[in-house]
C-alpha positions as CSV (number, residue, x, y, z in Angstrom):
1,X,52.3,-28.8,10.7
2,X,52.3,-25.5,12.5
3,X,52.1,-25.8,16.7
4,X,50.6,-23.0,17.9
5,X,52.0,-22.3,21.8
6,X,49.7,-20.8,24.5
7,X,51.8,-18.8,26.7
8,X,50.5,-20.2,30.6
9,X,52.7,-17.5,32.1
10,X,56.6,-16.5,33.4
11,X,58.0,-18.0,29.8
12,X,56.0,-21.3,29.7
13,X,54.1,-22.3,26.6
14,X,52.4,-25.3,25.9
15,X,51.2,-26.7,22.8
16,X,47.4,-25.6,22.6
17,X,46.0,-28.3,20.4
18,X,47.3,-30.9,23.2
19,X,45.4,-29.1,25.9
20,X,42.4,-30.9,26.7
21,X,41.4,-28.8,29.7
22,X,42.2,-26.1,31.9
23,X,40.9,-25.8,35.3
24,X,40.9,-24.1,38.5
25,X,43.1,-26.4,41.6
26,X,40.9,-25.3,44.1
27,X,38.3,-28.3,44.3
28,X,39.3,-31.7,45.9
29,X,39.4,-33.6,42.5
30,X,41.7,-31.3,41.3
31,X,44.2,-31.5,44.2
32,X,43.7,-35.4,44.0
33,X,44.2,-35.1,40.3
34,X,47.5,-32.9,41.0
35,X,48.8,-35.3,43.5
36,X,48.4,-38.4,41.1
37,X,50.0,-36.7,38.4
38,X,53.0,-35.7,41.3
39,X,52.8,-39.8,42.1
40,X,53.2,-41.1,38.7
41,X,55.8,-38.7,37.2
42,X,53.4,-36.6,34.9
43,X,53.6,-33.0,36.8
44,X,55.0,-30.9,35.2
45,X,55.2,-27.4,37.4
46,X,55.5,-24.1,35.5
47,X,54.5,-22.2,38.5
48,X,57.8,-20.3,39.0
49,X,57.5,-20.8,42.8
50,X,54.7,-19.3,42.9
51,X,50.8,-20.4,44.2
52,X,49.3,-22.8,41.7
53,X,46.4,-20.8,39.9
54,X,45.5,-23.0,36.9
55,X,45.9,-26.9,36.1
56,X,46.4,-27.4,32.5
57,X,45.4,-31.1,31.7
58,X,47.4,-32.4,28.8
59,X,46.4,-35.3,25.9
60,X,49.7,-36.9,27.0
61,X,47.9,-37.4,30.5
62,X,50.4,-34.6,31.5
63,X,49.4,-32.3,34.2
64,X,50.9,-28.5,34.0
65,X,50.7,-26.1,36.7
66,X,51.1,-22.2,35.9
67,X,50.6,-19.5,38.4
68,X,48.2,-17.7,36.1
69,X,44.6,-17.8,36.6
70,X,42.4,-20.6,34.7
71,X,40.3,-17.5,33.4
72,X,43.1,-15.5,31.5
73,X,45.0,-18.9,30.5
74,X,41.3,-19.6,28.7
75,X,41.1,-16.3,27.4
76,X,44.6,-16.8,25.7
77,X,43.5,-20.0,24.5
78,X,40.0,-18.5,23.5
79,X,41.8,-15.8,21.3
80,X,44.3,-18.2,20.3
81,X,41.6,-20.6,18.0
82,X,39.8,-17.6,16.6
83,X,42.9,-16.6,14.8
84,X,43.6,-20.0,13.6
């Protein structure tokens, strides 16, 4: 089985049929969301030290953080399934 990787910035990749959504961290949900994740042990922060621009929510219940914006890490994903 092939795994296609979207790149969510600075050397990160994630497997994109795994990802089940990607979102912006600015709402309250999402920060809740975030700190839950933090809480329970299933943050994983590809950020780079930088600001938090995307949440990546994972079928593993996984939570990624990348410091690109939700719009271009969909746009990568976007282009990713049309050449599938």
């Amino acid at each position: 089985m092939d795994q296609t990787l979207l790149n969510i910035g600075f050397g990160s990749t994630v497997v994109s049929d795994r990802v089940v959504a990607i979102v912006s961290p600015n709402s309250a949900p999402m920060k809740r969301l975030k700190d839950e994740a933090r809480k329970e042990k299933r943050l994983i922060d590809a950020t780079h030290g930088r600001r938090t621009r995307s949440i990546i929510v994972m079928d593993s219940n996984h939570v990624v953080l990348s410091a690109i914006q939700a719009e271009t890490v969909s746009q990568r994903y976007a282009l990713l399934k049309e050449s599938a």
